[in-house]
C-alpha positions as CSV (number, residue, x, y, z in Angstrom):
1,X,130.5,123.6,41.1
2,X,130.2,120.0,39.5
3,X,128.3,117.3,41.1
4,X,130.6,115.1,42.7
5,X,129.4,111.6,43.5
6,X,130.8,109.2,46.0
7,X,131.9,105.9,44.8
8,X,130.4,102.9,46.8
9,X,132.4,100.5,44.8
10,X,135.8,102.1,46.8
11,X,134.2,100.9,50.3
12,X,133.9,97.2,49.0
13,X,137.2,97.4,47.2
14,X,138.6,98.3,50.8
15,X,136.8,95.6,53.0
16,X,138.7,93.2,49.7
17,X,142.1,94.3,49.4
18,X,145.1,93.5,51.3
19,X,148.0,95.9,51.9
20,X,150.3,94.6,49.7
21,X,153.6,96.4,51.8
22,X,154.9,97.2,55.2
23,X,154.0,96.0,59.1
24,X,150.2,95.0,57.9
25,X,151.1,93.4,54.7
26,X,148.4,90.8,53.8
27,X,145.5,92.6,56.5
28,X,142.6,94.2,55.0
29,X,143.1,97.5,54.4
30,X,140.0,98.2,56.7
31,X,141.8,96.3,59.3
32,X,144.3,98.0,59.2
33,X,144.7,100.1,63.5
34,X,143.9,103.6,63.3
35,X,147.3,103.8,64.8
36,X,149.2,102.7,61.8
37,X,146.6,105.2,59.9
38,X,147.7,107.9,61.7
39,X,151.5,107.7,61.4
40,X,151.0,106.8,57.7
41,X,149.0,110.5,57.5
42,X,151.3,111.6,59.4
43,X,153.7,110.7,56.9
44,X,151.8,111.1,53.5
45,X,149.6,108.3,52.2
46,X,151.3,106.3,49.3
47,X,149.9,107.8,45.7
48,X,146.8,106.4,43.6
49,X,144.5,104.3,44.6
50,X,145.8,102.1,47.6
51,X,146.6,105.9,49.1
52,X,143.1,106.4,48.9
53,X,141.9,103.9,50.4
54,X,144.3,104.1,53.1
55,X,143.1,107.8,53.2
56,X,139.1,106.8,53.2
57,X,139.9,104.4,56.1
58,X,141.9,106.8,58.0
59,X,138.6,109.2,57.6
60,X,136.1,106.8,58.6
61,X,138.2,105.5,61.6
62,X,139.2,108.9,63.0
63,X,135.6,110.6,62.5
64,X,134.2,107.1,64.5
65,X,132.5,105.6,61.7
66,X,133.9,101.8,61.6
67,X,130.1,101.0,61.5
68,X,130.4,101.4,57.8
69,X,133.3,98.9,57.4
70,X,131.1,96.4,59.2
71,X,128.0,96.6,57.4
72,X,130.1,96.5,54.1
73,X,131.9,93.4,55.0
74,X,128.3,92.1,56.2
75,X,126.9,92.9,52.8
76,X,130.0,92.0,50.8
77,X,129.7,88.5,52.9
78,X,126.3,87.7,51.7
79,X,126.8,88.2,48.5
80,X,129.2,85.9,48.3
81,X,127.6,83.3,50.2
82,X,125.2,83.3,47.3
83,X,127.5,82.6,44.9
């Protein structure tokens, strides 16, 4: 079995982008309710990467780790404070 490494890069992307469709178009997609997560898994994420990310969310949210968003957009802030 491969070493498989998670990508930190998709957490920022996701406190970042917008949904670009639907009822939440222009939230964060780390805004987005658990609610609307779970009908969308309900029925089938979109494909590539914005399904994903809605996927990831719908993970984190469900499995009551929202801390992570939080610290993200905390970091993600900062950084661009310093800019």
């Amino acid at each position: 079995m491969e070493n498989i490494k998670p990508d930190s890069n998709v957490l920022v992307e996701i406190v970042q982008t917008k949904m670009p469709f639907g009822k939440y178009k222009g939230t964060l997609v780390s805004d987005i309710p658990v609610s609307y997560l779970e009908w969308m898994h309900s029925k089938g994420f979109p494909p590539g990467k914005l399904g994903m990310m809605l996927a990831t969310v719908y993970e984190i949210k469900t499995n009551g780790l929202t801390e992570i968003l939080f610290k993200v957009k905390r970091v993600v802030a900062k950084k661009i404070e310093r800019l």
